[in-house]
PDB file of N, CA, C and O in Angstrom:
ATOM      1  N   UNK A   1       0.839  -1.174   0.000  1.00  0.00           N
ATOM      2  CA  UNK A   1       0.000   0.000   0.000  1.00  0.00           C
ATOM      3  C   UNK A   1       0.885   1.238   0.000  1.00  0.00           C
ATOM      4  O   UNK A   1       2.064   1.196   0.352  1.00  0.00           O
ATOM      5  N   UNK A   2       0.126   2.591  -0.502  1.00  0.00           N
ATOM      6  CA  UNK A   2       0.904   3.787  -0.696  1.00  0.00           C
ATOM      7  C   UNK A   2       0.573   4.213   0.695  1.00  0.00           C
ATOM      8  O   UNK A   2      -0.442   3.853   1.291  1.00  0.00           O
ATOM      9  N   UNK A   3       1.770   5.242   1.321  1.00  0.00           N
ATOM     10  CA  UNK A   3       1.381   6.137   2.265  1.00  0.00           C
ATOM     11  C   UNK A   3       2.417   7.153   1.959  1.00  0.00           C
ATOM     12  O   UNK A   3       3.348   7.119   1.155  1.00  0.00           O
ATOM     13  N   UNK A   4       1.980   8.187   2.906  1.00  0.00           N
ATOM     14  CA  UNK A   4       2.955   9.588   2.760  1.00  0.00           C
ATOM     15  C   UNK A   4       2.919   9.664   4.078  1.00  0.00           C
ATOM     16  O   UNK A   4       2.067   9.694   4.966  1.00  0.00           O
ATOM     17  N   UNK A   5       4.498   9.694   3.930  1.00  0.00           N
ATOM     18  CA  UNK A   5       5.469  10.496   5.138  1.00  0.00           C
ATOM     19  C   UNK A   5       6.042  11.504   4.758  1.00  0.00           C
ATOM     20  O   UNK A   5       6.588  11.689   3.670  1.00  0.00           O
ATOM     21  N   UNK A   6       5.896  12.549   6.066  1.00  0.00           N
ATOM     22  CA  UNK A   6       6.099  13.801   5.659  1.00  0.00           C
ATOM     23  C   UNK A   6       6.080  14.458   4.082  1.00  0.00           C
ATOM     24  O   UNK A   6       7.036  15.038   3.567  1.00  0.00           O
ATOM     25  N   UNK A   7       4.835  14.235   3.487  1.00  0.00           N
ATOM     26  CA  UNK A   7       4.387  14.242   1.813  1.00  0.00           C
ATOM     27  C   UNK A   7       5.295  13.766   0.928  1.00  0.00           C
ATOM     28  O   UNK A   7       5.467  14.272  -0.181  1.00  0.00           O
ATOM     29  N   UNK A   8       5.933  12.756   1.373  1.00  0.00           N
ATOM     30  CA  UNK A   8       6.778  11.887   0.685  1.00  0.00           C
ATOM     31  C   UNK A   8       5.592  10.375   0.104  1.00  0.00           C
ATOM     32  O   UNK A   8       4.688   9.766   0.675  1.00  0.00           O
ATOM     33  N   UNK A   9       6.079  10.296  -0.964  1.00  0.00           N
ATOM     34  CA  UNK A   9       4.999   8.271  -0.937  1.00  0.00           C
ATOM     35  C   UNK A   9       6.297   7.563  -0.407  1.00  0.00           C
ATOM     36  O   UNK A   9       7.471   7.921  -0.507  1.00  0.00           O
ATOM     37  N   UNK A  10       5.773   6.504   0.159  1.00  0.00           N
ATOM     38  CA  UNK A  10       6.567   5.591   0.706  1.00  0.00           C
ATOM     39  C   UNK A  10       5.396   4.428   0.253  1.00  0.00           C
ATOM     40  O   UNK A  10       4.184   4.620   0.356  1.00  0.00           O
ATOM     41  N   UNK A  11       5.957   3.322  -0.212  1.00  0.00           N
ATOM     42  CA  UNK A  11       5.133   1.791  -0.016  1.00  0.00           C
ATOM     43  C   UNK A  11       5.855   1.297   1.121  1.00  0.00           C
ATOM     44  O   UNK A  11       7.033   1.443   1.447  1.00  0.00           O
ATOM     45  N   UNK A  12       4.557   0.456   1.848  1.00  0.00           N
ATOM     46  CA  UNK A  12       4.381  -0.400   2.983  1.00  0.00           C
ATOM     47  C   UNK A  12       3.579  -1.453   2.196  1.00  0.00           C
ATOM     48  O   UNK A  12       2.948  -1.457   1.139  1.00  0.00           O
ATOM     49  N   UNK A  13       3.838  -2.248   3.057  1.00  0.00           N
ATOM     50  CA  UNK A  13       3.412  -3.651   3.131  1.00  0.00           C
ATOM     51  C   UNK A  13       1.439  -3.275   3.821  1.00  0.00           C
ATOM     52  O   UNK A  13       0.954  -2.319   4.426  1.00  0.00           O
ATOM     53  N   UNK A  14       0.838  -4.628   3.291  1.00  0.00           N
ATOM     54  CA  UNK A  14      -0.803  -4.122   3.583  1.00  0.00           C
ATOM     55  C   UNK A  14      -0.304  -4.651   5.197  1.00  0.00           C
ATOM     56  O   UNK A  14       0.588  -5.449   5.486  1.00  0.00           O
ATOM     57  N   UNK A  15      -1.180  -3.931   6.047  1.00  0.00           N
ATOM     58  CA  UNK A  15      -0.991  -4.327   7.382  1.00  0.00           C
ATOM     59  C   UNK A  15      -0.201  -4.061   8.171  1.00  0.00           C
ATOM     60  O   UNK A  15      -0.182  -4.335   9.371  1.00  0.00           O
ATOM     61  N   UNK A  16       1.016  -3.113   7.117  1.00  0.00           N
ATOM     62  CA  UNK A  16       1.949  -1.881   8.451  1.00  0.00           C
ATOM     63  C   UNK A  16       1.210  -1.553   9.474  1.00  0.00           C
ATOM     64  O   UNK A  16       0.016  -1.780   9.671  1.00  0.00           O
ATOM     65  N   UNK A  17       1.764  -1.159   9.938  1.00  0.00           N
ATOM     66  CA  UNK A  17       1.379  -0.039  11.258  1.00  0.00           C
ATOM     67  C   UNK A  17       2.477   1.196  11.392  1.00  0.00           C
ATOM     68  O   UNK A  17       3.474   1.364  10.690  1.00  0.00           O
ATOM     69  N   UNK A  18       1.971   2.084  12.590  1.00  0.00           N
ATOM     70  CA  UNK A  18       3.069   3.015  12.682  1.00  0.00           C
ATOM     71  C   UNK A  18       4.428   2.950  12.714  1.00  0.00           C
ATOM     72  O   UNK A  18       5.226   3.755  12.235  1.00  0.00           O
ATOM     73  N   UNK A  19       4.653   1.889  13.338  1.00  0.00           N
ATOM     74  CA  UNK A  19       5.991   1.814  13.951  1.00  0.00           C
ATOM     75  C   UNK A  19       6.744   1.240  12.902  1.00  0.00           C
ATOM     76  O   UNK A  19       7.975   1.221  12.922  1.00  0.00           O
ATOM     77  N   UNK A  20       5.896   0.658  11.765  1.00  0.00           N
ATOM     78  CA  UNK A  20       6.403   0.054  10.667  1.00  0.00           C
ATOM     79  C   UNK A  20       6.841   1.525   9.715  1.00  0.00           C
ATOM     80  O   UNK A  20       7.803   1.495   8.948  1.00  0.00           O
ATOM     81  N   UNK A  21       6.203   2.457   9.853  1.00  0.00           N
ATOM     82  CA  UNK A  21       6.523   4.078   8.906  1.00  0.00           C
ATOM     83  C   UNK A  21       7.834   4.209   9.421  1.00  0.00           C
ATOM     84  O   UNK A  21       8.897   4.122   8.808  1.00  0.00           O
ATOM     85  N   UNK A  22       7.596   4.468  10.834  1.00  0.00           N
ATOM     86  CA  UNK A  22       8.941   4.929  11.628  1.00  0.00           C
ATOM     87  C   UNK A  22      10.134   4.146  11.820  1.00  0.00           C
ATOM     88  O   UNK A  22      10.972   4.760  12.481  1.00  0.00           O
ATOM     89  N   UNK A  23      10.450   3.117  11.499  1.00  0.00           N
ATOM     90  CA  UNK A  23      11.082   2.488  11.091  1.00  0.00           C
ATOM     91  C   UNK A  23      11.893   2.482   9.883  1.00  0.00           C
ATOM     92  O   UNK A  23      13.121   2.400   9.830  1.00  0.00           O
ATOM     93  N   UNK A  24      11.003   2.587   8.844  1.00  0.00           N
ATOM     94  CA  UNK A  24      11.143   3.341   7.118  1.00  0.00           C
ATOM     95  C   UNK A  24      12.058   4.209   7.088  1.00  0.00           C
ATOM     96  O   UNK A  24      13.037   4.248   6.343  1.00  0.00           O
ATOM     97  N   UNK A  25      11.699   5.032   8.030  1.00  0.00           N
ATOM     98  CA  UNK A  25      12.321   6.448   7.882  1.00  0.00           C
ATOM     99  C   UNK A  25      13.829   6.774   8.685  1.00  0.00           C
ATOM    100  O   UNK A  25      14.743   7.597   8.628  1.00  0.00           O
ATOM    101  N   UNK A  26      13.503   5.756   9.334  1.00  0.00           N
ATOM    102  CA  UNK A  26      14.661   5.692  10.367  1.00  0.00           C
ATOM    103  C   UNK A  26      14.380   6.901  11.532  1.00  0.00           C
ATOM    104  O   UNK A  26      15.271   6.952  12.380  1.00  0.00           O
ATOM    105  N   UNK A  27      13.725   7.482  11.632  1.00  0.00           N
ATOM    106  CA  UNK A  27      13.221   7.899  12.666  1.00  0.00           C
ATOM    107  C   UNK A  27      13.785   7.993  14.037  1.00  0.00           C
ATOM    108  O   UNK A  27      13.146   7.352  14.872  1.00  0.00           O
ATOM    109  N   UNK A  28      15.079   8.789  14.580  1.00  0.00           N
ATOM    110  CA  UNK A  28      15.123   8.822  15.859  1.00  0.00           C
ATOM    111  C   UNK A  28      14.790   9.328  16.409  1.00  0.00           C
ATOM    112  O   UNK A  28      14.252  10.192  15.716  1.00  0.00           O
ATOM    113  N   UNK A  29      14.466   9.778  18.367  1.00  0.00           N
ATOM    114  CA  UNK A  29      14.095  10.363  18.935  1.00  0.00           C
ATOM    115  C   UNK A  29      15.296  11.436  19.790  1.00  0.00           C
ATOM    116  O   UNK A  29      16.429  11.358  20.266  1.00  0.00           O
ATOM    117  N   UNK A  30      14.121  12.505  19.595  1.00  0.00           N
ATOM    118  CA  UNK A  30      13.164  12.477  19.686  1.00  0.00           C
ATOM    119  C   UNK A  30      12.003  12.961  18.655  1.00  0.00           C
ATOM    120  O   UNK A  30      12.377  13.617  17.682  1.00  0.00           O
ATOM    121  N   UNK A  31      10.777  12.710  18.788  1.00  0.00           N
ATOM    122  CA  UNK A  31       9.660  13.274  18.030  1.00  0.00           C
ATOM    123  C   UNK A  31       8.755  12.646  18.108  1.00  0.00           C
ATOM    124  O   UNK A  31       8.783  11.610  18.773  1.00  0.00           O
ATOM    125  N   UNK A  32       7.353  13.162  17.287  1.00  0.00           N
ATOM    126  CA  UNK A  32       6.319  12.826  17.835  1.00  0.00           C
ATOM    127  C   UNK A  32       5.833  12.539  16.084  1.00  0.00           C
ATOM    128  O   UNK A  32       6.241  12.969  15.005  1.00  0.00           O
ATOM    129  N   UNK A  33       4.316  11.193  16.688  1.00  0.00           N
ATOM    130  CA  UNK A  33       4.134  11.296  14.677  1.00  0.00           C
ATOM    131  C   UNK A  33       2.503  11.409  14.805  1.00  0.00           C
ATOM    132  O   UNK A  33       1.727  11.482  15.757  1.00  0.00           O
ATOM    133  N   UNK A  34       2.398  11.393  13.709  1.00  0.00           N
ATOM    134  CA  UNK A  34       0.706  11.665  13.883  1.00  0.00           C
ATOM    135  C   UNK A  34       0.015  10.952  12.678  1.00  0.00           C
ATOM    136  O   UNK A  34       0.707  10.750  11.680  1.00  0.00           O
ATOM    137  N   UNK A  35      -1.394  10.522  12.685  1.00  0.00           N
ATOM    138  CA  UNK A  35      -1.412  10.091  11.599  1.00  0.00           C
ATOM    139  C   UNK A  35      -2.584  10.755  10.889  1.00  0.00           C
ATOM    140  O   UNK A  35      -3.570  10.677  11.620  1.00  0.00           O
ATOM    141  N   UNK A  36      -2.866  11.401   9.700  1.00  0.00           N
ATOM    142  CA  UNK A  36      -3.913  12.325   9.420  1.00  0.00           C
ATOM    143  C   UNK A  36      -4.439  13.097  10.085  1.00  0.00           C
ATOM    144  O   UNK A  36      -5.646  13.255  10.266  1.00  0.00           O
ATOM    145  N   UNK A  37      -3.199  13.886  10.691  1.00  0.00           N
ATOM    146  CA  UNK A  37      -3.133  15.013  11.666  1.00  0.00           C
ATOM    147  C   UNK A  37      -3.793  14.475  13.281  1.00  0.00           C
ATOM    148  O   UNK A  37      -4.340  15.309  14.002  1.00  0.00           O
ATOM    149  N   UNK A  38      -3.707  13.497  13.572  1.00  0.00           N
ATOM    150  CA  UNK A  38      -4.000  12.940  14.409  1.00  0.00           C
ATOM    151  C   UNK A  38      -2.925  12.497  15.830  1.00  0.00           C
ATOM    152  O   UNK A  38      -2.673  11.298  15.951  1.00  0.00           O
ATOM    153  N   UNK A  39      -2.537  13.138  16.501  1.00  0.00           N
ATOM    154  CA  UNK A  39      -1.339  13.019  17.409  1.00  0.00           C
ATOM    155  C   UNK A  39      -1.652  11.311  18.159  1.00  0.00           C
ATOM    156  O   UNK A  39      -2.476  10.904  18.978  1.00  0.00           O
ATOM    157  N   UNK A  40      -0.296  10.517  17.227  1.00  0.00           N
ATOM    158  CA  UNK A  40      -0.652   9.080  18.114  1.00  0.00           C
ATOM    159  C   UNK A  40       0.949   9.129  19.065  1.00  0.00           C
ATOM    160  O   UNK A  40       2.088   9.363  18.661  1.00  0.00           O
ATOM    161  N   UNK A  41       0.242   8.680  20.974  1.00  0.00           N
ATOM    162  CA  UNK A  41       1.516   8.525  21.738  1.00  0.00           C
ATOM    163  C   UNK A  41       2.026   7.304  21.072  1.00  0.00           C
ATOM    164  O   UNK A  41       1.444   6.470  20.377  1.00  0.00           O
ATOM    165  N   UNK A  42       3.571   7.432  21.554  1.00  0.00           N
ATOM    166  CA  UNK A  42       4.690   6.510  21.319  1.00  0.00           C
ATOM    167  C   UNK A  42       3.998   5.071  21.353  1.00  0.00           C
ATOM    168  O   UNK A  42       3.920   4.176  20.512  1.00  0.00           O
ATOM    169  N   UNK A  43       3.585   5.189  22.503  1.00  0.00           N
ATOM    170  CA  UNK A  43       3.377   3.448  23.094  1.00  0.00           C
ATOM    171  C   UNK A  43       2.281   3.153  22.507  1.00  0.00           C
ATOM    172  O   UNK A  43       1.614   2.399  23.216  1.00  0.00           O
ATOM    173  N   UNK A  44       1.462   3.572  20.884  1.00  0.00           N
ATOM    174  CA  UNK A  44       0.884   3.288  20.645  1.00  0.00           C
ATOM    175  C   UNK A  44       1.091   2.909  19.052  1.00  0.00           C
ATOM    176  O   UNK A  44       0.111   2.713  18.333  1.00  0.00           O
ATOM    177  N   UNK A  45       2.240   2.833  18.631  1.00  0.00           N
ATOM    178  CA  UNK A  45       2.426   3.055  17.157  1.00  0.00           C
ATOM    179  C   UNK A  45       2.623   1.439  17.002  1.00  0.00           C
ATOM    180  O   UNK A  45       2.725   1.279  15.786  1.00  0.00           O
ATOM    181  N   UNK A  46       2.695   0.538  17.449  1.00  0.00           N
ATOM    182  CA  UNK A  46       2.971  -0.526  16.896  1.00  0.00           C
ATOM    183  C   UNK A  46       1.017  -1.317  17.057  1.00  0.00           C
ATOM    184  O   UNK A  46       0.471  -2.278  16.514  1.00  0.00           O
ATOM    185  N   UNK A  47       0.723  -0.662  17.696  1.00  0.00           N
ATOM    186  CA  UNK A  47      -1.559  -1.065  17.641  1.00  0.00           C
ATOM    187  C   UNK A  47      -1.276   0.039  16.526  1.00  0.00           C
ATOM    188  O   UNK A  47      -2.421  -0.169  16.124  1.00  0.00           O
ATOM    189  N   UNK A  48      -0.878   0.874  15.787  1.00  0.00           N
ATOM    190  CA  UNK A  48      -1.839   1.964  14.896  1.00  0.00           C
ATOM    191  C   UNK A  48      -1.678   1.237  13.747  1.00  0.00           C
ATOM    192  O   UNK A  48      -0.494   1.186  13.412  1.00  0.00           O
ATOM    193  N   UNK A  49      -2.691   0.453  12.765  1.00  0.00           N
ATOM    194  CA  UNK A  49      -2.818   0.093  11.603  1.00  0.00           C
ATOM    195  C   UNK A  49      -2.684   0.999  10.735  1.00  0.00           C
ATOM    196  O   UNK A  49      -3.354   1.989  11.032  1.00  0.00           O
ATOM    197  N   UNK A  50      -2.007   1.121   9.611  1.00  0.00           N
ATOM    198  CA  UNK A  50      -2.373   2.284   8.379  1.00  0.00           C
ATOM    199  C   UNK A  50      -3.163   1.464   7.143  1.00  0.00           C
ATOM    200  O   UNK A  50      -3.231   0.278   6.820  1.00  0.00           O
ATOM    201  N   UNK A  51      -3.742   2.761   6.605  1.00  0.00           N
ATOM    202  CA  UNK A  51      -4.334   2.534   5.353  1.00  0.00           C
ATOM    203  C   UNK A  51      -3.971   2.987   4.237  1.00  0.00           C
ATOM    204  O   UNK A  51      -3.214   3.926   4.481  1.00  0.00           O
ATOM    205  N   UNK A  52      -4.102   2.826   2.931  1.00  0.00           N
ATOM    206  CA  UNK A  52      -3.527   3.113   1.693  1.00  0.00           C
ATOM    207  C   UNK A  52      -3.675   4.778   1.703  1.00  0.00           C
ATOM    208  O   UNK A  52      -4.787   5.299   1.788  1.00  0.00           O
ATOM    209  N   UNK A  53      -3.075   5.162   1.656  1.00  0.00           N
ATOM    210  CA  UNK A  53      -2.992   6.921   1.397  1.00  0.00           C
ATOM    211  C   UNK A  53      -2.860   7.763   2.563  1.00  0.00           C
ATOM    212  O   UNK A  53      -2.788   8.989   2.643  1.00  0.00           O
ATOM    213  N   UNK A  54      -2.841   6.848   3.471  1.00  0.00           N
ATOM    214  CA  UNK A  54      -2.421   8.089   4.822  1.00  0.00           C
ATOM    215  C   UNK A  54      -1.420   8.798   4.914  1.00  0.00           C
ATOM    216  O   UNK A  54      -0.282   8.427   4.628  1.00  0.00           O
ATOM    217  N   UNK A  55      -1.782  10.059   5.384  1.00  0.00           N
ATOM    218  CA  UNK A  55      -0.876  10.910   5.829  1.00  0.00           C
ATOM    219  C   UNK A  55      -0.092  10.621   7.131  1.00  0.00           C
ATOM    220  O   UNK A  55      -0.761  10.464   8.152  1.00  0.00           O
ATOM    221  N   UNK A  56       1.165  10.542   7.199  1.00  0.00           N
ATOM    222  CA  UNK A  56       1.502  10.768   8.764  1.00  0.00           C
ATOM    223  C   UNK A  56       2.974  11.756   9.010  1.00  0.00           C
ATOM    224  O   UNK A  56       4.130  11.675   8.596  1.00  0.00           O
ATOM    225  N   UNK A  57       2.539  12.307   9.535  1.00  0.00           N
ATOM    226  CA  UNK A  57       3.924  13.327   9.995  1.00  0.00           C
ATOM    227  C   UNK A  57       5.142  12.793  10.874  1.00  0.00           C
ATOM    228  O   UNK A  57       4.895  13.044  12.053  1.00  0.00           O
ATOM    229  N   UNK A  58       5.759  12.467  10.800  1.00  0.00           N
ATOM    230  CA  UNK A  58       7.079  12.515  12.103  1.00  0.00           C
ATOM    231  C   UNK A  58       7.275  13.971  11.795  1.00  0.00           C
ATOM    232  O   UNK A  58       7.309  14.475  10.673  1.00  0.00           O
ATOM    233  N   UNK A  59       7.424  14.704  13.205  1.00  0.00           N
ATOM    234  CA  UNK A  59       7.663  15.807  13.674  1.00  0.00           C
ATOM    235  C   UNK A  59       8.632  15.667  14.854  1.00  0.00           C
ATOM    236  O   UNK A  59       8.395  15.097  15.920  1.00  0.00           O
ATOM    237  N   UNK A  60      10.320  16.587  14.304  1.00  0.00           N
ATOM    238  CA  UNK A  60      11.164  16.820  15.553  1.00  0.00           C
ATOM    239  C   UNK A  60      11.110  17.874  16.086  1.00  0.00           C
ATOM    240  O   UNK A  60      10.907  18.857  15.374  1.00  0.00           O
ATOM    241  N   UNK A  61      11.231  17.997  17.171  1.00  0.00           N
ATOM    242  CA  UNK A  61      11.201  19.320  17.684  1.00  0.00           C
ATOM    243  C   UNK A  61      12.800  20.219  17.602  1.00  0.00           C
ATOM    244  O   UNK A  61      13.917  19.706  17.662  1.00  0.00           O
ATOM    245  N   UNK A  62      12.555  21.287  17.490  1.00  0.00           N
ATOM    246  CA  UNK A  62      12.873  22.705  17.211  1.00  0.00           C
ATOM    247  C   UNK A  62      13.216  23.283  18.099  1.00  0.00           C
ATOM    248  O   UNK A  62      12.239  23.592  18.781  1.00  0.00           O
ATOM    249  N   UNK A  63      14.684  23.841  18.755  1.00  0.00           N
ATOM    250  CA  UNK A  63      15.378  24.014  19.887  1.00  0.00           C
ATOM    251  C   UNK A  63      16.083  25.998  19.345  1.00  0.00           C
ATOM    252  O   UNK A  63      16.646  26.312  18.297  1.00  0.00           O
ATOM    253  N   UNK A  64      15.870  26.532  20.059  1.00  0.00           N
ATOM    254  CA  UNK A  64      16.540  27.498  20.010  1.00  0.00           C
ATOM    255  C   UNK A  64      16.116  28.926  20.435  1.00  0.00           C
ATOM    256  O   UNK A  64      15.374  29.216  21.374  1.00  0.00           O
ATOM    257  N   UNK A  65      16.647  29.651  19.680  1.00  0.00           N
ATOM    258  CA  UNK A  65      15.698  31.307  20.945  1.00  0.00           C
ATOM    259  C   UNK A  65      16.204  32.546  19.917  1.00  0.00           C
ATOM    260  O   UNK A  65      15.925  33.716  20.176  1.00  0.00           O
TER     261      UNK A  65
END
């Protein structure tokens, strides 16, 4: 299946989940991801199923003054 990370396409396998995106991406922490603007906690990305065309953000945070 297609999905977009950070409006990138990426193919996944049918039956990824989050942790399967974040993985993809290589993804370290810290940051937070979301999925169709949807803020999912950490300890929940490997229960979050995706579907063909979702959006999901990894978002790092932004340090400075």
């Amino acid at each position: 299946m297609n999905v977009y990370i950070n409006q990138v396409p990426h193919a996944l396998a049918t039956g990824a989940t989050l942790a399967d995106a974040v993985a993809l991406v290589q993804a370290r922490p810290p940051f937070a991801a979301a999925v169709n603007l949807q803020f999912v906690p950490n300890s929940q990305y490997a229960q979050t199923p995706l579907q063909s065309d979702d959006r999901i953000d990894i978002i790092t945070p932004v340090t400075g003054g």
